[in-house]
C-alpha positions in Angstrom: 19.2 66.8 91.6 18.0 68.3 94.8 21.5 70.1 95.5 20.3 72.4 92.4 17.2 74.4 94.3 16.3 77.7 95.0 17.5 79.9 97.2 13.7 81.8 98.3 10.5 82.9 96.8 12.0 85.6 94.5 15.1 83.1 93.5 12.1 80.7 92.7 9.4 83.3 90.8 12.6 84.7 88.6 13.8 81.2 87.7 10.0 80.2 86.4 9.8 83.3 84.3 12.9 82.7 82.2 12.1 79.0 82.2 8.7 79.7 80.5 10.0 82.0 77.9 12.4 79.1 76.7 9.6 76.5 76.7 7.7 78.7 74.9 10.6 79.6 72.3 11.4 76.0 72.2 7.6 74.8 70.8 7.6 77.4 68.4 11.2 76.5 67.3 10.4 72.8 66.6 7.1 73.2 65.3 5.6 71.1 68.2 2.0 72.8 68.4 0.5 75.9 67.4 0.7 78.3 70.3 -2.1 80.0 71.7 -3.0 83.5 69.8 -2.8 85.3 72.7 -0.6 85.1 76.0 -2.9 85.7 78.4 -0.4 83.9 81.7 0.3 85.4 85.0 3.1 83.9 87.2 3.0 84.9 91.0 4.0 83.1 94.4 1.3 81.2 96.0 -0.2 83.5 98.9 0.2 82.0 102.1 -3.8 82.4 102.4 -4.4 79.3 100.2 -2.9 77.4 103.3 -1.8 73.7 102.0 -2.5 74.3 98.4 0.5 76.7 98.8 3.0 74.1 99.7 2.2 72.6 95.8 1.0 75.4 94.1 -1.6 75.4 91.5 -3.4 76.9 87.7 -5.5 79.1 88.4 -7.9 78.7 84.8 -9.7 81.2 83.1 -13.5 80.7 83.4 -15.0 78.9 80.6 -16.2 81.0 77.4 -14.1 84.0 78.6 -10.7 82.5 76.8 -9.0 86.0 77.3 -9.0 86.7 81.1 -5.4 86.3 83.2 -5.2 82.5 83.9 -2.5 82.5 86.9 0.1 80.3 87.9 0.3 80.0 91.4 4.3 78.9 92.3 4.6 76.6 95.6 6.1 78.7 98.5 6.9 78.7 102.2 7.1 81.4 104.9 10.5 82.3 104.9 10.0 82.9 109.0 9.8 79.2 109.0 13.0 77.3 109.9 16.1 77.6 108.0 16.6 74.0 107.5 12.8 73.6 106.5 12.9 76.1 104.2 16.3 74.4 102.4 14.3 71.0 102.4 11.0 72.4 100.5 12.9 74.2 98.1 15.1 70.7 97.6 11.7 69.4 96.0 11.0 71.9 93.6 14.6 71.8 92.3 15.8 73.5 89.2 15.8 69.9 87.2 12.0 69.0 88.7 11.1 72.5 87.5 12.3 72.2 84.3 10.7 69.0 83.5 7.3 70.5 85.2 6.9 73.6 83.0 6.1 71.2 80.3 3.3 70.0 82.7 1.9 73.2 84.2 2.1 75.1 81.0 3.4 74.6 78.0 1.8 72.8 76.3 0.1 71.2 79.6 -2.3 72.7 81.5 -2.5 76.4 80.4 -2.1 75.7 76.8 -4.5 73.1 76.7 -6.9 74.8 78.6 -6.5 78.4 76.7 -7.2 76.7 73.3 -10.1 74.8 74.6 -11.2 77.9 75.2 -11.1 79.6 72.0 -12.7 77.1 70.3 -15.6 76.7 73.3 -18.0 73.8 73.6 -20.3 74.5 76.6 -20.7 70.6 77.9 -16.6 69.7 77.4 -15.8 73.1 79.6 -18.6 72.5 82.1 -18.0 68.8 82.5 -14.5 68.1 80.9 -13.4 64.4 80.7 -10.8 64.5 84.4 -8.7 61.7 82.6 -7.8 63.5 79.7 -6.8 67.1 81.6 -4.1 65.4 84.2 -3.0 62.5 81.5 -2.7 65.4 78.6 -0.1 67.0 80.9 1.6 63.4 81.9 2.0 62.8 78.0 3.5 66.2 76.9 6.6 65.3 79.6 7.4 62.8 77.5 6.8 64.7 74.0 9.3 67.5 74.4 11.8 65.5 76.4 12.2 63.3 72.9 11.8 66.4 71.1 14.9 67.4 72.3 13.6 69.7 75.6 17.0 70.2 77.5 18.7 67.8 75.6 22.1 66.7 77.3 20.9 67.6 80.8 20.5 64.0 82.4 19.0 65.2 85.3 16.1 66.7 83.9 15.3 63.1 82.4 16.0 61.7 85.9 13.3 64.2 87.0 10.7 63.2 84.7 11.2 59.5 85.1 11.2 60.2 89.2 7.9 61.9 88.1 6.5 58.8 86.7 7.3 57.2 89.6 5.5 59.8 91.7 2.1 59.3 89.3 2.1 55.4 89.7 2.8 55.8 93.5 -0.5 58.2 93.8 -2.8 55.2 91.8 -1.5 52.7 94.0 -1.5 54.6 97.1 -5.2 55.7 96.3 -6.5 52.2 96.2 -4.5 50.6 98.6 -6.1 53.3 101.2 -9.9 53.0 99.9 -10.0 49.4 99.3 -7.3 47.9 101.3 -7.4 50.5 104.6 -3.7 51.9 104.2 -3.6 54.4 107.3 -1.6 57.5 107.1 1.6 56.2 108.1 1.9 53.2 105.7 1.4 55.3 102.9 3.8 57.9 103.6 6.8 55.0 104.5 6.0 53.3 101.2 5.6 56.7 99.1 9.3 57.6 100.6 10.9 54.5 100.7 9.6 52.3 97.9 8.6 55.0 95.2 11.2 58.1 96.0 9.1 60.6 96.4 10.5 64.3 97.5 9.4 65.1 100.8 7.2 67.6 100.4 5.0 65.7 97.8 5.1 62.5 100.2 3.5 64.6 103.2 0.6 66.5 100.8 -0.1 63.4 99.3 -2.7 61.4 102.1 -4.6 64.7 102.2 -5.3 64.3 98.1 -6.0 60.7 98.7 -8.6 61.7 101.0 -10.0 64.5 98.9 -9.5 63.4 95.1 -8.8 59.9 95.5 -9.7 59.3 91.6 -8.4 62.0 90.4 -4.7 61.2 91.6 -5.2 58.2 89.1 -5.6 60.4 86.1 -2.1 60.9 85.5 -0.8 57.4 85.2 -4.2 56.2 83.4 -4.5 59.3 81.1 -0.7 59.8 80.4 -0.8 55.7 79.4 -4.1 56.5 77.3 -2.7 59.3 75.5 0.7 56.9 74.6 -1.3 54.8 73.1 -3.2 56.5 71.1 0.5 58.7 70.0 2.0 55.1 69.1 -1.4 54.1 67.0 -1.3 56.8 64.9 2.3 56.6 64.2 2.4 53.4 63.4 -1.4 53.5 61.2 0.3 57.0 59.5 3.9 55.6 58.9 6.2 58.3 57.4 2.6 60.6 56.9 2.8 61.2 60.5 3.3 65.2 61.6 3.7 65.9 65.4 2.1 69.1 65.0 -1.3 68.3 63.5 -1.4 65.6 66.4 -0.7 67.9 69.2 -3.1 70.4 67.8 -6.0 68.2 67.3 -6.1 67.0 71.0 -5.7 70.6 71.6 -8.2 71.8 69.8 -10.8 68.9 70.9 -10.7 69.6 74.4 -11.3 67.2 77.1 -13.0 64.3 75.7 -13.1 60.7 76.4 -9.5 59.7 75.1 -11.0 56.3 73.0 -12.7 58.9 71.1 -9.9 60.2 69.4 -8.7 57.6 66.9 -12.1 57.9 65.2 -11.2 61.6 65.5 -7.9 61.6 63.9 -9.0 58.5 61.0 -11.8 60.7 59.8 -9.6 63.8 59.6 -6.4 61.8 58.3 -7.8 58.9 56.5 -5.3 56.0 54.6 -5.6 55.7 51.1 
């Protein structure tokens, strides 16, 4: 998986802007979720200015109730006057598969898409004070979607790089608590992230200063993605052969970050059983 990377930057920005069209043609195709009306998404390489945050890279959202503004993607990057062998292992963990897998994540119909329809249907306290569980688990659950939907379908690596991922999101709860309630120093967590739960390189030496920073946000993804397959199974199962991906996909959407309990009220009110 990490023999398929990048060769630079450029190599890196060009790859993520065919890789987006094709996710986006992909959702359309299938008729997983109603894209947003406008495309309002700006891919770039991370200045070196953010410091650390440019070693993972970042979305950049458009302020709440101003749903047309440029959100921005911020790609990961690294000096290319750094090392030649440095430079070969960062780009080894933001490989082609990883990447491929990740743009479900990071955009469609993750974080940007989630975020640009929650803001054209506004509701001031869910965009000042959205529900953290929901945003990072939202993301962790799509993976999953559009991998059974058929997203690169064939390409086993790909798979292998969302399962690695779900790895990496049960190593950051674990690691989180074993640091703030059992006093994990620096060093134990970056042996066990690499040599218990796999994690590329690069995400295993950002990870203590998140622990330090966003400790319960790191748990987010494990908790919410879990959350959100729970409530996917429920209403398959309580909807039987009535269930529609789509109308799923686009309620959640369209909700915005709420408590994730509150949805099967949500979806039995708008979907009831005869």
């Amino acid at each position: 998986m990490e023999k398929d990377a990048p060769l630079n930057s450029t190599d890196y920005l060009h790859f993520w802007e065919r890789l987006t069209d094709s996710a986006v043609a992909f959702i359309k195709k299938n008729e997983i979720a109603t894209l947003p009306k406008t495309n309002t998404l700006r891919i770039q390489t991370a200045p070196e200015s953010a410091g650390p945050a440019a070693r993972i890279g970042w979305v950049a959202s458009a302020p709440p109730f101003d749903p047309n503004p440029m959100t921005t993607l911020n790609l990961p990057s690294i000096p290319e006057t750094l090392p030649k062998q440095e430079q070969i292992d960062f780009w080894a963990s933001f490989n082609r598969p990883f990447n491929r897998m990740i743009v479900i994540h990071e955009l469609y119909p993750g974080h940007y898409m989630q975020l640009k329809i929650s803001r054209e249907t506004a509701h001031p306290v869910r965009l000042l004070f959205p529900y953290g569980i929901y945003i990072e688990g939202w993301a962790t659950f799509t993976e999953k979607v559009l991998l059974d939907e058929g997203w690169q379908k064939g390409n086993h690596l790909t798979l292998l790089a969302h399962l690695r991922k779900r790895l990496e999101n049960a190593n950051r709860s674990y690691t989180s608590v074993k640091v703030h309630c059992d006093g994990w120093n620096q060093k134990q967590v970056l042996k066990f992230s690499t040599e218990t739960s796999l994690l590329a390189p690069q995400f295993a030496k950002s990870l203590w200063g998140r622990i330090m920073k966003s400790p319960m946000q790191l748990t987010s993804y494990f908790l919410g993605g879990a959350q959100f397959t729970k409530l996917f199974e429920h209403e398959k199962d309580r909807l039987g052969d009535k269930f529609n991906l789509k109308p799923f996909m686009d309620t959640v959407m369209k909700a915005g970050p709420i408590p994730i309990e509150e949805f099967y009220q949500i979806f039995e009110q708008s979907q009831p059983i005869d």
